[in-house]
C-alpha positions in Angstrom: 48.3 10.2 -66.2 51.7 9.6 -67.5 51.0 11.9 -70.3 50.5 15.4 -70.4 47.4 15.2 -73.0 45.6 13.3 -70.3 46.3 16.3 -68.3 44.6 18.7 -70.8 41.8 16.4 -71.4 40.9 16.8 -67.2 41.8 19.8 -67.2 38.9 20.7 -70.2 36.8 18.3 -68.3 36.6 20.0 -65.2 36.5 23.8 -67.1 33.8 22.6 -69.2 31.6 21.1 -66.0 32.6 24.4 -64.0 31.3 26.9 -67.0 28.0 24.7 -67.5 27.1 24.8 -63.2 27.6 28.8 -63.2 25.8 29.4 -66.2 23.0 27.3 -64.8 23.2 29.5 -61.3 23.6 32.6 -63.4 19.9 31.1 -65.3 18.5 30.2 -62.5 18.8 33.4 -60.7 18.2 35.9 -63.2 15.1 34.1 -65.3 11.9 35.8 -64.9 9.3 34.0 -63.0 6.0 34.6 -65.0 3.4 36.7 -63.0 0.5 35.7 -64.1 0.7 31.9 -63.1 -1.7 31.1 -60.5 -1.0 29.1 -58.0 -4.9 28.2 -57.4 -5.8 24.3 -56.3 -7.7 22.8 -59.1 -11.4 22.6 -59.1 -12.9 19.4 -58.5 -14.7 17.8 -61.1 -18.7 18.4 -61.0 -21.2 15.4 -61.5 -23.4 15.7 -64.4 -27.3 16.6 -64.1 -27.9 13.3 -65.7 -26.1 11.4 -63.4 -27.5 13.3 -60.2 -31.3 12.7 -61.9 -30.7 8.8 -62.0 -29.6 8.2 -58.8 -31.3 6.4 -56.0 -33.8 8.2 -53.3 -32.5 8.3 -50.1 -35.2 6.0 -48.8 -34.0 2.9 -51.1 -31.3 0.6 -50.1 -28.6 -1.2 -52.4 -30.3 -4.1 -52.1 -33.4 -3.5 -52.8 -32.1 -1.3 -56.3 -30.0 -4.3 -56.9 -32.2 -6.9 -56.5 -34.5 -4.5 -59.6 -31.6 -4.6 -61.6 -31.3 -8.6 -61.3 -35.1 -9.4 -62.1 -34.6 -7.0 -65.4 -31.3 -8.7 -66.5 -33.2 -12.0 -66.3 -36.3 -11.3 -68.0 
């Protein structure tokens, strides 16, 4: 910094950087939070009727449902 423009250049710098952080403080603290956000957990997503309808009893096993789909593929 042998020359005095380098000093003005810093010295612009560091206003500059200074202005920008307490204008941001100044926006943070006075910007209006919106009331009517909701801060709800989203809903899960519901199975289809369709889907429910298709699926297997309770009394049948994997194995037995995929051993059905086999003998269909084949044929």
């Amino acid at each position: 910094m042998d020359d005095y423009r380098d000093l003005v250049i810093v010295s612009l710098t560091l206003l500059c950087a200074g202005i920008m952080l307490v204008a941001g403080q100044l926006y943070i603290e006075h910007h209006p939070t919106p009331a009517s956000r909701s801060l709800d957990p989203p809903q899960p997503p519901q199975a289809s009727p369709a889907l429910i309808s298709h699926a297997p009893s309770a009394d049948e096993s994997t194995t037995e449902t995929r051993r059905g789909f086999d003998s269909n593929s084949a044929g």
